[in-house]
N, C-alpha and C positions, 0 to 999 in steps of 0.2 A: 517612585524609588529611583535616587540616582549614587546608585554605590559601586565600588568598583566591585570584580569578580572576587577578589581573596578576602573579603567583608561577608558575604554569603557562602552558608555551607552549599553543600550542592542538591540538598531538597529546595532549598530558600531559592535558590537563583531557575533550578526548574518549575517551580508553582511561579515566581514573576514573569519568566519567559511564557510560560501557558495562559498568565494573565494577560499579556501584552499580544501573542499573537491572537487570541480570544477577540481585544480591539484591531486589532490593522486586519483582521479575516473573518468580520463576523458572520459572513457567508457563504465561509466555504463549506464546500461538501465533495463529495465521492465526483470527478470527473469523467466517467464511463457512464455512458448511454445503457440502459438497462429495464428490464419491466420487471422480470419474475429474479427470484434467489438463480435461479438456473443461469441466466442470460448473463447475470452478474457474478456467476462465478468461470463461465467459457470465457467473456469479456474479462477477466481477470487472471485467466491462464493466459491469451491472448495477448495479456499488456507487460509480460517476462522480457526483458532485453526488447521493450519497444515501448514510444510513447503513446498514451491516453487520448491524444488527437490523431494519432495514426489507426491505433485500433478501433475510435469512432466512425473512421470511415470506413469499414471494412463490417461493421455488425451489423448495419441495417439490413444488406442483402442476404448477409448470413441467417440473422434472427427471420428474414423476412422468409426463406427457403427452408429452415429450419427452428421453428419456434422454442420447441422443446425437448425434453430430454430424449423423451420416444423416436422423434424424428431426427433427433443428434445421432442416437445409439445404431440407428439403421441407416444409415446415411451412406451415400457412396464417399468411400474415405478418399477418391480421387478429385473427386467434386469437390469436398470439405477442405482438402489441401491447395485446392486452388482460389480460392473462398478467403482462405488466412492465410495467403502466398505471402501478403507485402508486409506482415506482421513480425517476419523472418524465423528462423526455425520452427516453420512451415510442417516440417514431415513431423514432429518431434511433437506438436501444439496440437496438430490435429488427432493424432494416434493417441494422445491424452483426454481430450477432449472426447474421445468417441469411447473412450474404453469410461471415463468417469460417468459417464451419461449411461452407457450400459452399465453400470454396479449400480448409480441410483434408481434407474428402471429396475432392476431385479431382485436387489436389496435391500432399496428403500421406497418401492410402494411409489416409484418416479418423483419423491420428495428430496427436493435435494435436504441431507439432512443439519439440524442446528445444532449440535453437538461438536467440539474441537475432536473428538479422538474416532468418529465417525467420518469425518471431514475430511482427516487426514489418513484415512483409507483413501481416499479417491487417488486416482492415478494422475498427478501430474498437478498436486496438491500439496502446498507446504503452510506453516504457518500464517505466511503474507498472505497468502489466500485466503485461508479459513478464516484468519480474521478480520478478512473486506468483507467476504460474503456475511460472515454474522456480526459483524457490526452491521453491513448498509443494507442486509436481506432480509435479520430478524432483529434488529435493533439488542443483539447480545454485545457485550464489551468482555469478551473470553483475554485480549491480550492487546500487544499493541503493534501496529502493524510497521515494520520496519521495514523501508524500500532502500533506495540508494540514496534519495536525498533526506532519510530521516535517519539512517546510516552516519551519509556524511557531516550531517549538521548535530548530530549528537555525540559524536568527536569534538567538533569544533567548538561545540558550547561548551565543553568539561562533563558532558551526564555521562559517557563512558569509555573509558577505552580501550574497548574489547572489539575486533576486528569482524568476530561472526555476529550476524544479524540475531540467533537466538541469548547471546550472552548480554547484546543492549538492552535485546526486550524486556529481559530479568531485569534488566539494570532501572530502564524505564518505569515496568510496573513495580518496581521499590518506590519509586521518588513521586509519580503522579496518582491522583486520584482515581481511581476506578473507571468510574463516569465519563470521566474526558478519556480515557483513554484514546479511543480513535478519535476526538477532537484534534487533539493534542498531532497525531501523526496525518492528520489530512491539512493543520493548519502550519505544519513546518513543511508539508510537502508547498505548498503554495508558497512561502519565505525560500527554498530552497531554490525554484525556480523562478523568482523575482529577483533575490535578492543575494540572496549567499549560493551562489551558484560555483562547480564544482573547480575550476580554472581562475573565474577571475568574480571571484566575491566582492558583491560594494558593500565596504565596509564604512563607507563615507555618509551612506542614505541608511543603511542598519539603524532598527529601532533598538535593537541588542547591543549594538556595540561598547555602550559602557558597562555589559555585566557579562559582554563573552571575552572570557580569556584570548582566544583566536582573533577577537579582533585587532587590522591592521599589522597582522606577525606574517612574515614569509609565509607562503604556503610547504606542508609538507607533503610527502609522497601518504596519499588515501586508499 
């Protein structure tokens, strides 16, 4: 398809964009180092205000000291905090971490559980989360997982332009399929950091650029 942006409604131009990153990432996936649902949801409080290659380096020793929930929930929270020091908001990460891991030990039977509104009991748990962990831990597609570059790049494409992450998600699961849902937000996360990056987007190498609005316009304030 080579149509410009105002030729496409905005379902049409997000099912072509999904098509297309679909080919330029057909093998992306979840970027975080992980074994169990548990690993992969600390690792994903962990990666709040910090990159997926910073907190990879920081979970082996963690995971390796503290595997699971049991051992999260009892853990010396001094130890724990020194553990996900470099991760930043360090005091704030771990006190969540420990307190999420005690509810699953006590009120889920140490399962972390697959449920969105279960999920979103845990301490230091919002949407973004719950919906890595159940997309990449029980293969659910409950919603669509909005970070900052599926934030920013879903501006930029025209799918929404609504500032808070829960009003894109709305806006997202209108326009895409089910299914892909987390396809769709793990494969704009990879285009966000390649390519339409948050200062100086190349709009010159964009496979999008004939169907995004944004492309080659001034930047505005994000």
């Amino acid at each position: 398809m080579n149509t410009k942006p105002k030729s496409l409604s905005r379902k049409q131009r997000a099912l072509e964009i999904l098509a297309r990153l679909q080919r330029l990432y057909p093998d992306a996936t979840c970027s975080l180092t992980y074994s169990t649902p548990v690993q992969l949801l600390v690792a994903t409080i962990l990666s709040a205000q910090c990159t997926d290659e910073r907190v990879n380096k920081v979970t082996p020793e963690l995971f390796s000291r503290f595997p699971d929930a049991a051992s999260l929930a009892s853990a010396d929270l001094t130890e724990l905090e020194n553990l996900v020091r470099s991760t930043g908001f360090y005091r704030n990460k771990a006190k969540n971490i420990q307190a999420a891991c005690q509810m699953i030990v006590h009120e889920f039977d140490s399962v972390v559980p697959h449920q969105m509104e279960q999920l979103l009991k845990l301490p230091g748990v919002a949407r973004k989360t719950a919906n890595v962990v159940l997309a990449h831990g029980y293969g659910i597609n409950a919603g669509v997982t909005v970070d900052t570059h599926v934030k920013r790049l879903s501006q930029r494409l025209g799918l929404s332009e609504h500032p808070d992450p829960i009003r894109i998600e709305k806006d997202l699961m209108a326009l895409l399929p089910q299914p892909d849902w987390e396809n769709w937000s793990i494969r704009l996360i990879y285009h966000g950091r390649a390519i339409c990056k948050a200062r100086s987007p190349i709009c010159v190498a964009c496979e999008l650029a004939d169907i995004c609005p944004s492309a080659n316009q001034p930047l505005v304030s994000e």
